[in-house]
C-alpha positions, -999 to +999 in steps of 0.1 A: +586-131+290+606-137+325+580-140+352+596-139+393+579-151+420+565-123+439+587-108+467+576-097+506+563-062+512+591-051+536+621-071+520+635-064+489+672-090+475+696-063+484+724-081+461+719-066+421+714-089+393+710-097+355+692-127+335+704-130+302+692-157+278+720-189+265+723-164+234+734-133+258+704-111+249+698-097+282+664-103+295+657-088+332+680-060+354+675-053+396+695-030+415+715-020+389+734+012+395+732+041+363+770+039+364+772+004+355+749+003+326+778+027+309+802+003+319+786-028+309+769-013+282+733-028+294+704-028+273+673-044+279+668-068+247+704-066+230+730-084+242+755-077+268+794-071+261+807-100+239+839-108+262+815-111+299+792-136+275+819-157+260+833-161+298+797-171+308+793-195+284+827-210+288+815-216+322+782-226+319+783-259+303+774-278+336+736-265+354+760-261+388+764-227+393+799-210+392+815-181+406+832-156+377+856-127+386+849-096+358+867-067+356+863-038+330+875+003+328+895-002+360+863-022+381+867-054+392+826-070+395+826-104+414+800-122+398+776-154+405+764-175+376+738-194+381+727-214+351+692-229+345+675-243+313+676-212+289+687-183+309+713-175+334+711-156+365+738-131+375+742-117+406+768-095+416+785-102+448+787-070+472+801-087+504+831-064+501+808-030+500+807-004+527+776-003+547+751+022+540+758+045+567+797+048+560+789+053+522+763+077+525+769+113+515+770+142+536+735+158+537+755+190+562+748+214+531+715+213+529+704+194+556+688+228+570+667+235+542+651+201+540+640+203+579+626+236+571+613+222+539+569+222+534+568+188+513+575+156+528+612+146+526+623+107+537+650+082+526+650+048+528+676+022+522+671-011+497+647-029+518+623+003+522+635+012+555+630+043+567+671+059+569+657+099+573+626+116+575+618+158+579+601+175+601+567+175+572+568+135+576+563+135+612+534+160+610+515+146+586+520+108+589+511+120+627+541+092+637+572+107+657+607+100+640+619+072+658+581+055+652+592+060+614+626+048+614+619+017+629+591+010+600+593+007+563+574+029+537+552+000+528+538+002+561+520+033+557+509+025+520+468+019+523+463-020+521+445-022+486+477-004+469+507-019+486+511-042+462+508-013+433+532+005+447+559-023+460+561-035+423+561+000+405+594+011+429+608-029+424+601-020+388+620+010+392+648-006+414+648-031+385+654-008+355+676+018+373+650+047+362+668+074+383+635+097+393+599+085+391+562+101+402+539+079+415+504+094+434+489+066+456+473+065+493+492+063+526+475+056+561+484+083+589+490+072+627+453+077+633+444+056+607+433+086+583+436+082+547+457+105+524+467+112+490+504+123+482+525+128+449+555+112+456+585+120+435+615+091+442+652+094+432+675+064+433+708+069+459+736+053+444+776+055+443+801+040+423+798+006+442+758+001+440+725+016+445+722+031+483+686+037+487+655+058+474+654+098+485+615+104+484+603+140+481+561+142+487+531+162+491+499+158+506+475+163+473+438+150+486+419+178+477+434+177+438+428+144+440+396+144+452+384+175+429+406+152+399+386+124+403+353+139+402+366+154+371+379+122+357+343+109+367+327+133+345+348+131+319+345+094+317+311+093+317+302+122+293+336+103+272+315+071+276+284+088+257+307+102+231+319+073+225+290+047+227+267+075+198+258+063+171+266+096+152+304+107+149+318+136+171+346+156+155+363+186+172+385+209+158+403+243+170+405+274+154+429+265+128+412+231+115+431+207+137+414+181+150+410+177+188+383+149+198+373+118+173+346+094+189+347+059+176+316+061+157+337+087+135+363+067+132+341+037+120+326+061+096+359+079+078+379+042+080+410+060+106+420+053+137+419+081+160+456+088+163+450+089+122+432+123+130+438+137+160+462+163+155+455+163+115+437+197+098+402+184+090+399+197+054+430+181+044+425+144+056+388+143+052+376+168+026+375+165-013+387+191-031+349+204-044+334+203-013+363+228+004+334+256-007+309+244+013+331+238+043+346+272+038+311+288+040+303+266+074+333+277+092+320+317+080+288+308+097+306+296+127+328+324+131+295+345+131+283+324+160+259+302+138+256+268+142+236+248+112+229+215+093+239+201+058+250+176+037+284+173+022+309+145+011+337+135+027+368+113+021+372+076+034+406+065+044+405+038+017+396+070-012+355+063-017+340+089-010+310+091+019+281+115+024+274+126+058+247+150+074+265+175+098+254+192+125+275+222+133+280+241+162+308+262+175+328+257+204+336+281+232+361+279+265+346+290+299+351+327+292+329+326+258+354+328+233+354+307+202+379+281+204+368+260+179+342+238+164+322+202+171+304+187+145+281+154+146+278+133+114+256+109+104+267+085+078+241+087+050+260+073+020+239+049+017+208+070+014+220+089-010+233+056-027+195+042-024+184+082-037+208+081-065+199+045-079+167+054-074+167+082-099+186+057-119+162+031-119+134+058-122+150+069-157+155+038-162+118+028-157+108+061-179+130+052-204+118+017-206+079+033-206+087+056-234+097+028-252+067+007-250+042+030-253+062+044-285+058+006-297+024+006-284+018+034-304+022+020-339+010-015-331-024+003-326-029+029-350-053+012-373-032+032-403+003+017-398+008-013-418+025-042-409+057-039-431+059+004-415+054-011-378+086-032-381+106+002-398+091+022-373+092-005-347+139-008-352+141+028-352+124+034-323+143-001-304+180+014-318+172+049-301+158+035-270+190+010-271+213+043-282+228+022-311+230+033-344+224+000-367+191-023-359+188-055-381+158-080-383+174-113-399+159-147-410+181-176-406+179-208-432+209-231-421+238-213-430+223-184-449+219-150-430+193-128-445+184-089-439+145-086-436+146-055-422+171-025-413+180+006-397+210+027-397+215+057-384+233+073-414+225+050-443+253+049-462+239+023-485+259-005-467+227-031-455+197-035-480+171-058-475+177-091-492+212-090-482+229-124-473+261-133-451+272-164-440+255-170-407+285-186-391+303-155-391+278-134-378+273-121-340+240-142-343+255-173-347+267-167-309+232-160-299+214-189-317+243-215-302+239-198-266+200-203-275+193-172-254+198-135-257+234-120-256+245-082-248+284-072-250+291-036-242+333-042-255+333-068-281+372-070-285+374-071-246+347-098-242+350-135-239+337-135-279+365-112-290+383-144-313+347-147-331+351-141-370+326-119-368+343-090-346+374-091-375+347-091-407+322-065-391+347-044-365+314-039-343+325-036-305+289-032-289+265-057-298+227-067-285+202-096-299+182-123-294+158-148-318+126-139-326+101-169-331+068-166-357+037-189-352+061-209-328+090-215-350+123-197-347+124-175-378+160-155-373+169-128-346+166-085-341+203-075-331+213-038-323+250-030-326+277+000-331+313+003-344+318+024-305+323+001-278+287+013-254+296+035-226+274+017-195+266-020-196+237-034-209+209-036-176+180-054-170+155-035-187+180-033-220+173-074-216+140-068-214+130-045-239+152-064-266+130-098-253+100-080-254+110-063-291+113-100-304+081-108-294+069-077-314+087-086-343+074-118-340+040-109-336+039-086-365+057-104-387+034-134-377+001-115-388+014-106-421+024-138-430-014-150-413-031-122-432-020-133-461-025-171-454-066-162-440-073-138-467-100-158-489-109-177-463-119-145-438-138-135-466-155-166-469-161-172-431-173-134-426-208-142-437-213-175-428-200-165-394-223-132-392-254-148-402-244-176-374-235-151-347-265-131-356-286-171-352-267-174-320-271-139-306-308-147-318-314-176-300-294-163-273-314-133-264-345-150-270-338-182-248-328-158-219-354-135-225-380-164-215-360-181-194-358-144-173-397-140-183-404-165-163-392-155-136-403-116-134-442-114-121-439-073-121-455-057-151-426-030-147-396-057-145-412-078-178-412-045-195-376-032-187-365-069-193-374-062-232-358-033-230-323-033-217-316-070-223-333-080-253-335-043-277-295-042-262-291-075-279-299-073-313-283-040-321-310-016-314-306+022-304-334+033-290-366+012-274-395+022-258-424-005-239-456+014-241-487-007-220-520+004-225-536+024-201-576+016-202-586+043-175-568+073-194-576+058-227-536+060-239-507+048-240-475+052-209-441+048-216-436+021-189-396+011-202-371+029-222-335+016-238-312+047-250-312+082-246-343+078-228-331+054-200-319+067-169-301+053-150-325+040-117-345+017-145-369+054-144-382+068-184-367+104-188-395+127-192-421+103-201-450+112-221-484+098-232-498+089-264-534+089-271-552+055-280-553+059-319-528+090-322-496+090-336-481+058-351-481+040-315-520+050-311-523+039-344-508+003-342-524+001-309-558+005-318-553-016-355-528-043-341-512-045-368-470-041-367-455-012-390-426-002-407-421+033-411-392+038-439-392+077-434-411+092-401-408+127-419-432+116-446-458+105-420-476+129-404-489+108-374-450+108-363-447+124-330-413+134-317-403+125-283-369+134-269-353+135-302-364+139-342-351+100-361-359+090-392-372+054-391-395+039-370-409+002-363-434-005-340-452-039-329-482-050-308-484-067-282-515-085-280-533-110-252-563-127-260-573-106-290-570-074-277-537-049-278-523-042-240-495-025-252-469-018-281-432-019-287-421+006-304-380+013-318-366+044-335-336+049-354-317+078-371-313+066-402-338+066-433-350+028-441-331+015-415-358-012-402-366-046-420-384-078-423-359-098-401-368-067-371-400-071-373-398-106-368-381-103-341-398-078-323-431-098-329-416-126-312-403-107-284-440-093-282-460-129-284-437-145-259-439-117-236-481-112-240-493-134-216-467-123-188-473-088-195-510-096-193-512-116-162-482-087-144-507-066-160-541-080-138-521-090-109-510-049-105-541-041-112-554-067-082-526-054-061-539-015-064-574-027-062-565-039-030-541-008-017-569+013-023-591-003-005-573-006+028-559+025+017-596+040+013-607+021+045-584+040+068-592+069+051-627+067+056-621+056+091-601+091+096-624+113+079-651+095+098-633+100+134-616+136+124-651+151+104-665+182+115-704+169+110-717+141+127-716+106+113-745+086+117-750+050+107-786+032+113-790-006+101-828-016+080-839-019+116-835+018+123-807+013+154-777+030+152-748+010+146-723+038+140-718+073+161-684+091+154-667+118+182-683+148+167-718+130+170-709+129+204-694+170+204-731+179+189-758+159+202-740+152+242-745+112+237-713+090+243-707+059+215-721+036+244-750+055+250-765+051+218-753+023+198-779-002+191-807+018+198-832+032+178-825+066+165-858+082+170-851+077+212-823+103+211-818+124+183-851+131+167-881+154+181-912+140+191-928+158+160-905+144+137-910+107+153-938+097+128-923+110+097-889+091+103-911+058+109-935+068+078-904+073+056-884+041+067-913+024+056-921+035+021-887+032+014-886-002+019-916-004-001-908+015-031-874+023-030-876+056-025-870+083-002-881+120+000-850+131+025-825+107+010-799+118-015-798+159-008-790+180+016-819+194+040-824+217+070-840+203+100-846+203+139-822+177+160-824+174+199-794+174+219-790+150+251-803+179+277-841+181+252-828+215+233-835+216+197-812+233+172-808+237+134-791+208+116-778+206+081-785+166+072-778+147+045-787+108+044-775+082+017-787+048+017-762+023+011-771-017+004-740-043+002-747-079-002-788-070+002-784-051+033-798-020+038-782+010+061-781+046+062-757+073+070-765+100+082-742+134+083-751+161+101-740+193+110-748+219+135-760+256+118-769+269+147-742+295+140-743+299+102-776+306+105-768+336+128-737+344+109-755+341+075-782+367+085-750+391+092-738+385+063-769+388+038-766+423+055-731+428+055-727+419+012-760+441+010-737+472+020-701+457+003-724+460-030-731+498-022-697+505-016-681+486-045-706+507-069-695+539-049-660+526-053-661+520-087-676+552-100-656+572-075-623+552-092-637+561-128-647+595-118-614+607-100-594+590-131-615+610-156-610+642-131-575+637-129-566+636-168-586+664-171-557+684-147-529+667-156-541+671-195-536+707-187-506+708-168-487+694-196-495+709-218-485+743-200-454+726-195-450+723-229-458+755-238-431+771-206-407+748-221-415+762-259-416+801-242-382+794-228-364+775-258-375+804-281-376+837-257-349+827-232-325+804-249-301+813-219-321+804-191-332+774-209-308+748-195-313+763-162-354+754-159-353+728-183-344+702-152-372+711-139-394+711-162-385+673-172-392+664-136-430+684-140-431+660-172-419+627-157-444+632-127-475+635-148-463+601-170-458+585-135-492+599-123-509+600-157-499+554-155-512+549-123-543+562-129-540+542-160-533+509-136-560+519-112-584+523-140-572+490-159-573+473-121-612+486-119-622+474-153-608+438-140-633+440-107-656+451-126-656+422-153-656+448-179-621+435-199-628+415-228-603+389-243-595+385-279-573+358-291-558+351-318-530+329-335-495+342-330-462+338-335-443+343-294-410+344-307-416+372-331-436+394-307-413+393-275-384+401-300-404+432-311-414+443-274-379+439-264-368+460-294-395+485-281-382+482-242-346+490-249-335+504-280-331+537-271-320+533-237-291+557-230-268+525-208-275+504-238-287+475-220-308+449-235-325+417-229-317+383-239-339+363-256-334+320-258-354+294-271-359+262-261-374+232-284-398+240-316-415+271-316-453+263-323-481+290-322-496+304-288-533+317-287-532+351-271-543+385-267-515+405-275-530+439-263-529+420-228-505+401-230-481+432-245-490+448-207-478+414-194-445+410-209-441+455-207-445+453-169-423+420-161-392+435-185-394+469-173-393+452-135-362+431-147-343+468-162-357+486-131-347+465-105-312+452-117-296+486-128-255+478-134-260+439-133-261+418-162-287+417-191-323+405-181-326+367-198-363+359-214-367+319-221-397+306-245-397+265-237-418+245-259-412+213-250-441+209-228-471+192-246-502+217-239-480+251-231-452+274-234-429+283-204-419+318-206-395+330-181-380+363-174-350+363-150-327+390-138-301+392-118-309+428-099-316+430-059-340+403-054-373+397-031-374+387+002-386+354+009-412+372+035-424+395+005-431+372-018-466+357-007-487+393-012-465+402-042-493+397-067-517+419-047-530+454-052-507+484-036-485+459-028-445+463-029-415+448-018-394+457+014-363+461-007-368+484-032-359+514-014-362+548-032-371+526-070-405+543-083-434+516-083-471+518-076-476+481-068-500+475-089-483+464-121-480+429-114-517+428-093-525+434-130-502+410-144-515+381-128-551+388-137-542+395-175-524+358-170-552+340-153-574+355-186-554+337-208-556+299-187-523+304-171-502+307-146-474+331-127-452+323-102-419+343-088-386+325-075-363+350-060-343+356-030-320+393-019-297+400-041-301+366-063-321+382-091-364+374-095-373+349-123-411+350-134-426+316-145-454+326-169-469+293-186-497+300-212-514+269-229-513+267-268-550+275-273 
């Protein structure tokens, strides 16, 4: 590149020139007219005319510069070489030219309309002085003309662009460019700056270039409103550009308008790649025109939206982007096109799609194993069927049609095992080849596993083996037994494989080895440990059963020793020991000397829970059952068949055997462990020795845990009675009262205080006779102290007696007293407790008078009950039966007005059965007060009865509802009235039926699994009793809030309850609004 030294502002080398390199390649032109570039045939970077360069260069051998005359098409050029390292500088010598002013055209023609003229007009000559300037030029630059024709043009550039615009008008000097446009700033005569656009022409003749003709216009406010624009533009071009996501924009017919960078660096083009391109033909695949197509229809509606779709990269791969949409609009709203951001998510959907590979993969490779894992543990499979099954299942997970297990003896390859897809009887087992020619032979010398996919175009393709078996896809690896390489499992198929072997093909083969290996290793071990498993099977059962033995028992005292609680020695036996030695069931009974029986303290099985708590533990008589039994003989038993022993007692569950051992401390049985088991004859000698050792070791513990709770509840009760007394004593309602042998009072409670007026400091340690006792009762109390210290005795001790006490202000009152003497450690005191009847006695003479008349009026209620009853039959008796007889009149004489009255005269009949019962229940209710109902038991069989009642209740009831009946445990025969207990059972199932009309069946339960009764329950699921109604359900008249318009007298179950009571029993209701009533009924046995 030719670099000149950079030229003055106002002067410009008037004379043209060339520089042209030693080769004639022209390099640099200035000043050069248009007219001469035809003639010389200039051309920037070509060379100039061949004869002007071979007279240069015959010339130029010295460096002084020379002078050459030129002449060409009738013009003579004198020209002036000046030669330098590698160029030479030609200047063309214009000494000879006109001046300026004598060349110059005439300007007469037009000179008028250039004056008149609204742009700025000037000329100026080579060196940028000002030749002509218009009218415009004067008013604008604010100079007058002979101001501006003594300056340049430079003059009036602004200072920071002078040097812009000096070299872009050398530059066009320089290159002849005939016309330019240049906008730049120029300063006016008052020093105001101002935009024009400048358009210069270069004046030249024949003989050179005259000057510049300049035609200009004042553009500030375009070029101030331009810039903001640019401004804008630059900055929202700057945020296009510098996002992340690509920006494409595209008119109406595809073409693309706008690409950012980031969408360049995502399709692979360069922006003038795109812009101007139709988007769907550079960037979209043929099957995803569709969903482009239906975008654009969503645009033209106006829509703008968001998908997924794959595009085209410059280099052919194909990219997945996420588009946003949106169309485009110009400033009057209609649609010139679209925009569209992308984000480059190809390599999500990569990461998604191998993914799902790997995830099929990773099923595929599950499927496989647990189809392996399978027939390695189903018990029924045999060894030899595992390995068949095992290469069918490895050639389909592997999708190969031919699966061989080998074993390998030097040279000799053998077929253990095979599977082909379509056995054409080609493979047997047995079969030998010569190992060397064999795909194995690659994988035993590689000493690792191999996998070819294309055989013929793999590095193994010149083994023998691929021209002797033709097989193209090929997977194996050895298999080692007990340690020792035995042969290897290969897959393989005639069809080269469609994907490459992976990983988890790798792994599955490695893994299938080892399974071959394994399996083939037990058989061979099997075989090899036959006699001698049989051998070891007992000797090692009768030493595990030693060890487990010896185990049990050396923890069991090592534990013992360490447990103090009665209840921790017990579960200790238990869970740990009973768990031990094979036992199902276990329960640690300890005596229980203040019931007489014996408690289920521990439990192992079905009787365990799981808080170290017994499940519904019972007791057991001392000398009942076969526990009572061996507890009160202590000796151990063995009971071969419990349903040949009638002292067997079942517990949670009926079993068959039984053992049960003693445990005894210092002679005397304390408690008894006692084992169960399903099974006849299950127990034996070598239990029973056992379970008596568990028992002696465990004796003394259980006996000392035994005294040291017994100690320990001693001792609770005793604070525990202390504070009671104290509380009773400081809470009573009588006065407390405690003298000492000396006759003071040493003890005087707050409701002493309440009665007699005497604080606590008042009276203790004085003598009793100074405050409470009258003067005429002094002597007695003296008389009596004294013979009881004499004999022992006391008239007033021990009983409860009516006396005269004096209260603080001298008034005597009635007392109720009561005095016990009490000696501990040979020291006597008494307490006293009395209590003030100053009010009974008034209210007990009201009351003598008061039951005097409740006796008259419960006779006159009772024979006015029995009377009106008997009155009342009497009526309705008579009423019937002329009911009866209307309704026989009618029926016979009026057949057609039957229908008509017969309504009514089944409402006349239902009244009297509804009156005609309560005067039943009021008379059944009297006979109760009255203690006039006798009860007459007898043996019977529940189930069979409430079966017949509840065929009685509802078997011709026209909704055909019944009741259900359930049992629960073993029926066993209940002592019962059943004339009462029929009226029980009638009124609680016709409740259930009443009061649940449309709901499900009524439910009666009979439970015996209670020791001493039977739970009967009758449940329904009607409206319910309010919790509020619940407490006076049971008495006379009585009914609920709830039962609306339902017939009742409310005396049914007043009745119920009493009948109950009669039999030992006991009724109670759970029920809530609309959750149904169930009735708890429990009778004893007998």
């Amino acid at each position: 590149m030719i670099c000149f030294a950079k030229q003055n502002y106002t002067l410009l080398e008037e004379k043209p020139f060339l520089i042209v390199t030693k080769d004639a390649v022209l390099c640099k032109v200035f000043l050069i007219p248009s007219k001469w570039f035809d003639v010389l045939r200039l051309k920037v970077g070509f060379p100039i005319v061949a004869d002007l360069a071979q007279a240069i260069k015959e010339n130029g051998h010295s460096p002084a510069a020379f002078q050459l005359d030129y002449s060409i098409d009738g013009l003579i050029f004198n020209l002036w070489v000046e030669p330098s390292d590698d160029l030479y500088h030609i200047s063309f010598d214009l000494s000879n030219k006109k001046p300026y002013a004598a060349r110059k055209r005439s300007i007469n023609r037009y000179q008028m309309l250039v004056e008149a003229a609204n742009d700025i007009i000037y000329e100026t000559d080579t060196k940028g002085r000002f030749t002509y300037v218009n009218p415009k030029a004067v008013e604008v630059t604010g100079f007058s003309k002979s101001e501006l024709l003594s300056r340049t043009y430079h003059e009036l550039i602004r200072e920071d662009y002078k040097e812009q615009v000096q070299a872009f008008y050398r530059n066009q000097l320089a290159e002849g460019n005939s016309s330019t446009y240049l906008e730049f700033p120029m300063v006016t005569k008052d020093n105001e700056s101002l935009w024009i656009g400048q358009n210069v022409q270069i004046l030249e003749d024949e003989e050179g270039i005259l000057g510049m003709m300049s035609v200009a216009r004042d553009i500030t406010e375009r070029y101030d409103s331009d810039r903001l624009i640019r401004f804008s533009e630059e900055k929202y071009r700057g945020i296009i550009q510098n996002l992340q996501f690509g920006l494409l924009e595209v008119n109406l017919d595809e073409e693309i308008l706008f690409v950012n960078e980031a969408m360049c660096t995502i399709t692979g083009y360069k922006p003038d790649e795109l812009i101007g391109k139709v988007a769907s033909m550079v960037l979209i695949p043929e099957h995803t025109k569709e969903i482009i197509d239906k975008e654009h229809e969503k645009r033209a509606e106006g829509v703008a939206s968001v998908y997924e779709v794959q595009l085209n990269h410059k280099d052919g791969h194909p990219i997945w982007c996420l588009i946003s949409g949106a169309p485009n609009y110009d400033l009057n709203g209609v649609r010139i096109g679209s925009l569209g951001i992308h984000m480059d998510i190809t390599g999500k959907k990569r990461d998604e799609q191998e993914l799902l590979y790997t995830r099929s993969r990773l099923n595929k490779y599950k499927q496989g194993l647990q189809l392996l894992n399978e027939i390695t543990s189903n018990p029924d499979i045999t060894g030899h069927d595992q390995i068949k099954q095992g290469l069918e299942i490895a050639a389909n997970y592997l999708e190969l049609p031919i699966g061989i297990i080998s074993e390998i003896n030097n040279d000799d390859y053998t077929v253990k095992e095979y599977f082909l897809e379509e056995d054409n009887g080609s493979l047997f087992v047995g079969q030998k080849f010569d190992f060397r020619k064999t795909y194995c032979d690659i994988t035993y010398k590689m000493d690792s596993k191999i996998a070819v996919s294309h055989f013929s175009q793999s590095q193994f393709a010149g083994h023998p083996a691929y021209d002797l078996f033709g097989l193209e896809s090929y997977i194996g690896t050895a298999y080692f037994v007990n340690g020792e390489k035995r042969g290897t499992v290969n897959f393989s198929s005639s069809e080269p494989r469609g994907v490459d072997f992976d990983s988890y093909d790798l792994e599955f083969i490695d893994l299938f080895a080892k399974f071959i290996g394994f399996i083939q290793g037990n058989l061979e071990n099997e075989a090899e440990l036959a006699s001698e498993r049989e051998n070891l099977k007992l000797r090692n059962k009768k030493l595990s059963d030693n060890q487990r033995y010896l185990r049990a028992i050396n923890g069991f005292v090592t534990k013992l020793l360490t447990k103090e609680d009665i209840g921790e020695i017990a579960w200790e036996i238990a869970e740990n020991v009973i768990e031990e030695f094979g036992y199902e069931d276990c329960v640690i009974y300890i005596l229980n000397e203040e019931e007489n029986c014996l408690d289920q303290l521990a439990a192992y099985g079905p009787k365990m829970a799981k808080d170290r708590t017994v499940v519904n533990p019972i007791k057991i008589k001392f000398g009942q059952g076969i526990v009572g039994s061996v507890a009160k003989s202590g000796i151990a038993e063995i009971i071969a068949d419990t349903s040949l022993d009638e002292r067997y007692v079942v517990d949670d569950a009926i079993r068959l055997s039984e053992i049960t051992v003693p445990i005894i401390a210092d002679g005397r049985v304390i408690g008894v462990i006692d084992s169960e088991h399903v099974d006849k004859n299950f127990f034996n000698n070598e239990h029973l020795a056992t379970l008596t050792t568990i028992a002696n070791l465990a004796s003394n513990r259980l006996k000392n845990a035994k005294a040291k709770r017994q100690q320990l509840r001693a001792e609770k009760e005793l604070r525990e009675n202390e504070t009671k007394l104290r509380t009773i004593i400081n809470s009573a309602l009588d006065a407390i009262i405690t003298i000492n042998q000396e006759g003071k009072i040493t003890e005087w409670n707050p409701q002493a205080e309440v009665i007699f007026g005497w604080r606590p400091d008042e009276v203790v340690g004085q003598s009793l006779t100074q405050n409470v006792i009258p003067s005429r009762h002094k002597n007695a109390h003296s008389d009596g102290m004294t013979n009881y210290f004499k004999t022992g005795h006391g008239p007033v001790l021990n009983q409860r007696i009516e006396i005269s006490a004096m209260r603080k202000d001298g008034q005597e009152f009635p007392i109720e007293l009561a005095i016990l003497p009490i000696i501990r450690n040979g020291i006597h005191s008494f307490t006293a407790f009395a209590r003030d009847i100053t009010l009974q006695k008034e209210v007990q003479a009201e009351m003598e008078k008061a039951l005097t008349k409740e006796r008259e009026l419960n006779e006159l209620k009772s024979r006015f009950v029995s009377m009106t009853s008997h009155e009342f039959r009497t009526p309705l008796t008579t009423i019937k039966q002329n009911a009866d007889l209307i309704s026989f009149k009618l029926e016979n004489q009026l057949p057609q007005h039957f229908e008509e009255y017969s309504k009514y005269l089944k409402r006349i009949e239902s009244e009297i059965d509804r009156v005609t019962s309560l005067m039943n229940d009021i008379l059944t209710l009297g006979k109760i007060e009255a203690g006039r109902v006798e009860i007459r038991k007898q043996h019977s069989d529940l189930v069979a009865f409430v079966s017949k009642l509840i065929d009685q209740q509802t078997l011709f009831r026209s909704d055909q509802r019944t009741v259900e009946l359930k049992i629960s445990g073993v029926p066993q025969p209940v002592d019962i009235d059943q004339q009462l207990f029929e009226h029980v059972l009638s009124n609680l199932v016709s409740n259930a039926l009443k009061y649940s009309e449309g709901k499900e069946n009524p439910l009666i339960t009979l439970n015996f699994q209670k020791i001493k009764k039977v739970v009967m329950t009758v449940r329904d699921y009607g409206i319910g009793i309010p919790l509020k109604d619940q407490k006076g359900l049971f008495n006379s008249f009585y009914r609920a809030t709830n039962v609306r318009n339902i017939q009742g007298s409310g005396l049914g179950l007043s009745i119920v309850k009493q009948f109950v009571e009669m039999h030992g029993g006991s009724i109670e209701v759970k029920s809530d609004v609309d959750q149904g009533c169930e009735f708890i009924v429990e009778i004893p046995y007998s």
